[in-house]
C-alpha positions in Angstrom: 47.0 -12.0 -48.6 49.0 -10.7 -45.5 46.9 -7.4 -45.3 43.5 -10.1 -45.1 45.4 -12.0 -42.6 46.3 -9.0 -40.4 42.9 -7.2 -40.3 40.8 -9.5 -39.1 41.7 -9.4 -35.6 40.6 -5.8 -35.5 36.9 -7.0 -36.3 36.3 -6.6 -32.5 37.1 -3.1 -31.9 33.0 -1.6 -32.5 32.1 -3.9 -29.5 34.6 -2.0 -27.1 33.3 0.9 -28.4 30.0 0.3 -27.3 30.9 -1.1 -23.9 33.0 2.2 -24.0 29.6 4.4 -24.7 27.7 3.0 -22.5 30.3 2.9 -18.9 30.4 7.0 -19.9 26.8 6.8 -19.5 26.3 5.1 -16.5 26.8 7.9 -14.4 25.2 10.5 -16.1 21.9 8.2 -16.1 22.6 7.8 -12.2 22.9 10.9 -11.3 19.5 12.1 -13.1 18.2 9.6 -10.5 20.0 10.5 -7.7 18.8 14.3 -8.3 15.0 13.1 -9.3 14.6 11.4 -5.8 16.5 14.3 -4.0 14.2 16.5 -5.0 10.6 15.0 -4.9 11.5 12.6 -1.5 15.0 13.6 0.5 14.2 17.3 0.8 10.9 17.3 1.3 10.9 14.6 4.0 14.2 16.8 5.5 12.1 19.9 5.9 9.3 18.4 7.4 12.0 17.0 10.1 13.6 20.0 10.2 10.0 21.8 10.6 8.9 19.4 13.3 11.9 20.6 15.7 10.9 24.3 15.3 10.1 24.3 19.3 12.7 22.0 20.2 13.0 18.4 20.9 10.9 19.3 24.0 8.1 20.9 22.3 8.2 18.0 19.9 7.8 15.3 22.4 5.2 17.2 24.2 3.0 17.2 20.8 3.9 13.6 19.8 2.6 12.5 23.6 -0.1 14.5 24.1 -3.2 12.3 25.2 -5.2 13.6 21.8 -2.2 12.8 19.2 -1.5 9.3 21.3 -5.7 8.6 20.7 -5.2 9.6 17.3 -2.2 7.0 16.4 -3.5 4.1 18.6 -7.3 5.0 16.6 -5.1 5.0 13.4 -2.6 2.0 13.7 -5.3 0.0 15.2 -8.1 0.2 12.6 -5.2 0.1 9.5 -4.0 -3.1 10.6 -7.6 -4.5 10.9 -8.3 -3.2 7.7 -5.0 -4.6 5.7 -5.5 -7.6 7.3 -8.9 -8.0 6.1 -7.4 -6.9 2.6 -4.9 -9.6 2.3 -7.4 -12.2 2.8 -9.8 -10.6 0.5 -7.4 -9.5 -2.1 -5.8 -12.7 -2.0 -9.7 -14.0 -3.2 -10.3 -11.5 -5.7 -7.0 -12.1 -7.5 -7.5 -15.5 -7.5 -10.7 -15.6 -9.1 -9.6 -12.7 -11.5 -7.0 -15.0 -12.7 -8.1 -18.8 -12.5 -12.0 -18.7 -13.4 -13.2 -17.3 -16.3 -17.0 -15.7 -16.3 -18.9 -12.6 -17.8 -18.4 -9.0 -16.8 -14.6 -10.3 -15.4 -13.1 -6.9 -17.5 -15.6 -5.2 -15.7 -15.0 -6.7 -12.3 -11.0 -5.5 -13.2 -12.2 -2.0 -13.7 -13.9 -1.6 -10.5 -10.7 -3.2 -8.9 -8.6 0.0 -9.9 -11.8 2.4 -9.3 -10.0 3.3 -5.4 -6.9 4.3 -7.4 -8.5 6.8 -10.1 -10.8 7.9 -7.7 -9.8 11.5 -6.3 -9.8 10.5 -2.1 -12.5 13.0 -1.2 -14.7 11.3 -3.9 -14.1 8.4 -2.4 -15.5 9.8 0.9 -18.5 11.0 -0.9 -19.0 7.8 -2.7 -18.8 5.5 0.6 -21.2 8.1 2.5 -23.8 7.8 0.2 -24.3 4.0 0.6 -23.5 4.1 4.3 -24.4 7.6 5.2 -27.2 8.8 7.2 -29.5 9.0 4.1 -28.4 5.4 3.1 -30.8 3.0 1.0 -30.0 0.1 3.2 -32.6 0.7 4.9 -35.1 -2.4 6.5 -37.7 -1.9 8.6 -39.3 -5.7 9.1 -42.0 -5.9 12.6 -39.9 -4.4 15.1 -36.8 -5.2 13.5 -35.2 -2.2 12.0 -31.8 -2.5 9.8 -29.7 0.6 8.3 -25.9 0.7 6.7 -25.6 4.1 8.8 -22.0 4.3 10.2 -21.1 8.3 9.6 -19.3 8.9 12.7 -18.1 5.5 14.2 -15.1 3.8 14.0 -17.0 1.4 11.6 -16.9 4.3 9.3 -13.0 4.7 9.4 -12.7 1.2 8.3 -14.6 0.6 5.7 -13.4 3.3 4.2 -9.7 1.9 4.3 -11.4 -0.9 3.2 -12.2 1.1 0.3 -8.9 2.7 -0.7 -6.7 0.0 0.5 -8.4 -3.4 -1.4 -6.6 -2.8 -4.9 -3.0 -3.0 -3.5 -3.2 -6.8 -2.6 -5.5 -7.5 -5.7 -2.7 -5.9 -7.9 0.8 -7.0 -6.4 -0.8 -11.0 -6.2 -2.5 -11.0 -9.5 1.0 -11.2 -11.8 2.4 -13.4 -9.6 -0.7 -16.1 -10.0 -0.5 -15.6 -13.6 3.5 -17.0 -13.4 3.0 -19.9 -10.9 3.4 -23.2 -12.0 0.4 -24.3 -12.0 2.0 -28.6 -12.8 3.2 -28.1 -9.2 -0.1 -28.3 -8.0 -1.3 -31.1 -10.4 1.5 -32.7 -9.2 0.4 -32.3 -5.8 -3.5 -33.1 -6.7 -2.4 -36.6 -8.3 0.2 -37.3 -5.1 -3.6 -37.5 -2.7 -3.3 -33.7 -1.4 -6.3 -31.7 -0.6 -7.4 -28.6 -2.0 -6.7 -26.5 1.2 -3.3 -28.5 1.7 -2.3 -27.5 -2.2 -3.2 -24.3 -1.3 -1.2 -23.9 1.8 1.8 -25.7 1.2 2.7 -25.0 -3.2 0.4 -22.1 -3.7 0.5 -19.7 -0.2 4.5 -20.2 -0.8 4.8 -18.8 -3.9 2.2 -16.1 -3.8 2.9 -14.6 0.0 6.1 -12.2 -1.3 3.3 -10.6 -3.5 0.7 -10.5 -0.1 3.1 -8.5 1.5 4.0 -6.2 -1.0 0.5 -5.3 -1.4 0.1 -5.1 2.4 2.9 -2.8 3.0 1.6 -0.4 0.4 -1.4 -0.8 1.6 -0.6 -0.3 5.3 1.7 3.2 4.7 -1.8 4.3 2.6 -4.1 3.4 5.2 -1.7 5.3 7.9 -2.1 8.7 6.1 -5.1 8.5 4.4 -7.5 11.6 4.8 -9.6 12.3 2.4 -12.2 9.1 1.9 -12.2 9.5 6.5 -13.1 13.3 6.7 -16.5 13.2 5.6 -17.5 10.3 7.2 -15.9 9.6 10.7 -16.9 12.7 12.1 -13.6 13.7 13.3 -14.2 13.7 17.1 -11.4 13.7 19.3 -10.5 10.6 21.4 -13.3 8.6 19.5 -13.2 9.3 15.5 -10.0 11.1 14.9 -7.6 9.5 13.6 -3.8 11.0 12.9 -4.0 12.4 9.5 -6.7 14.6 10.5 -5.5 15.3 13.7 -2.6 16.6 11.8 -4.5 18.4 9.6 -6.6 20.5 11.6 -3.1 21.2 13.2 -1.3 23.1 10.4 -2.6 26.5 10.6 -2.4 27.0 14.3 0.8 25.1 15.0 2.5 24.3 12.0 5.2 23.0 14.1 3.1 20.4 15.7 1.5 19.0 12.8 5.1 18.6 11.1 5.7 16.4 14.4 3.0 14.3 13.8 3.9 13.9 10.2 7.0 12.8 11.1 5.7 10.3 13.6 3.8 9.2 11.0 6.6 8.4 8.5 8.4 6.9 10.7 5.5 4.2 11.4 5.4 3.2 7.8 8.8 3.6 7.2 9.3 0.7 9.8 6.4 -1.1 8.7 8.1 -1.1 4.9 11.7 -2.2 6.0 9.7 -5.0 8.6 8.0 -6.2 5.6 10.8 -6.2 3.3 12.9 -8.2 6.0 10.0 -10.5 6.2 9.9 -11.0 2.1 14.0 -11.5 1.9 13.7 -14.3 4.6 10.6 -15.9 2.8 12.1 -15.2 -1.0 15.6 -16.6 0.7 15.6 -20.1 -1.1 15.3 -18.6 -4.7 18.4 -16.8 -4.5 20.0 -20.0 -3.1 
């Protein structure tokens, strides 16, 4: 009877164990990340720095400010913010039709949401020239009245095809969060004499805008280096059509140098733009960590 009474107390000891096991694991399991992430981001990113001083700090202000690289960035950050910004509010849509109606051909609709990510970019470029390339079949001809979908080497061609390639980001980051919001909030609010638009702005906008501006920060920093859906169709002249990627591009084989500077100028741009956003989610999500 004292030998019952004296093990028990050791019933316990497995747990520790396992506790035990899995503390001498932590940092095996941390650093396979650490190494993972120095390898495919930090040292990359590091050698294109390192790359873009080749000529000096001198050398790499004179490329950075050069009138054609300055055209190139204003061209780029100008028509990537128009083009988020006409994500987010169409994005926002989509998602919210994807997740509160129900009709045929929704699956379908879902697949062709996620077509800009499978989608090789050059493809892309291919697919938006034929509908709004020279040979387009938009094509009216009513009287004297003549219509075509023609934008090959405008700036109207550089944003519709970040239109193209940036549209799933906003659909996808604001889709899970609809699916989890309380939707009794806004009954609530309904029964309580509030509009549709003022449900909208003041239970649903609040709950869904950390997931707009996930999407839009992804979909800014792809917008700011896309390539290969613009090539094809923008034409590619300087100070009208180029935009920064390409300028980099077409840089790379003359002065390697310079188009690691641009890269770099680049990065930094949505770099910012990332850590802005983020600030902006932490002070909207503030209230649910108390």
């Amino acid at each position: 009877m004292a030998s019952t009474v004296t093990g028990a107390p050791r019933l316990p000891a497995p747990t520790a164990r396992r506790g035990e096991t899995a503390t001498n694991t932590l940092p095996l399991q941390v650093g396979f990340v650490t190494t993972f992430l120095l390898v495919v981001v930090v040292l990359p990113i590091a050698a294109v720095i390192s790359k873009s001083t080749g000529n000096g700090w001198s050398g790499f202000w004179e490329v950075v400010s050069s009138p054609q690289a300055v055209a190139a960035l204003k061209l780029t950050l100008v028509i990537s913010t128009l083009a988020v910004l006409t994500t987010a509010v169409f994005g926002t849509v989509i998602a919210w039709v994807l997740v509160r109606d129900e009709f045929r051909g929704k699956s379908v609709v879902n697949a062709i949401i996620d077509l800009p990510f499978a989608l090789p970019t050059i493809v892309a470029g291919l697919v938006i020239m034929a509908l709004y390339g020279p040979r387009t079949p938009l094509d009216v001809t009513i009287g004297s009245f003549h219509f075509d979908a023609d934008v090959t080497f405008t700036r109207g061609a550089i944003y519709v095809a970040l239109l193209f390639v940036t549209l799933p980001f906003v659909v996808r980051t604001v889709q899970p969060v609809l699916i989890e919001l309380d939707q009794e909030l806004e009954d609530a609010a309904k029964s309580l004499g509030a509009g549709s638009f003022t449900t909208f702005r003041r239970i649903v906008l609040p709950g869904i805008l950390p997931g707009i501006l996930s999407g839009v920060a992804m979909a800014f920093a792809r917008a700011v280096g896309e390539i290969g859906a613009i090539v094809l169709i923008a034409g590619n002249l300087p100070f009208k059509t180029e935009v920064a990627s390409i300028h980099l591009f077409y840089r790379i084989e003359q002065d390697p140098e310079g188009s690691a500077a641009i890269a770099v100028v680049l990065l930094v741009i949505s770099f910012s733009v990332l850590l802005g956003i983020g600030a902006l989610r932490w002070l909207v999500t503030r209230h649910e960590r108390g």
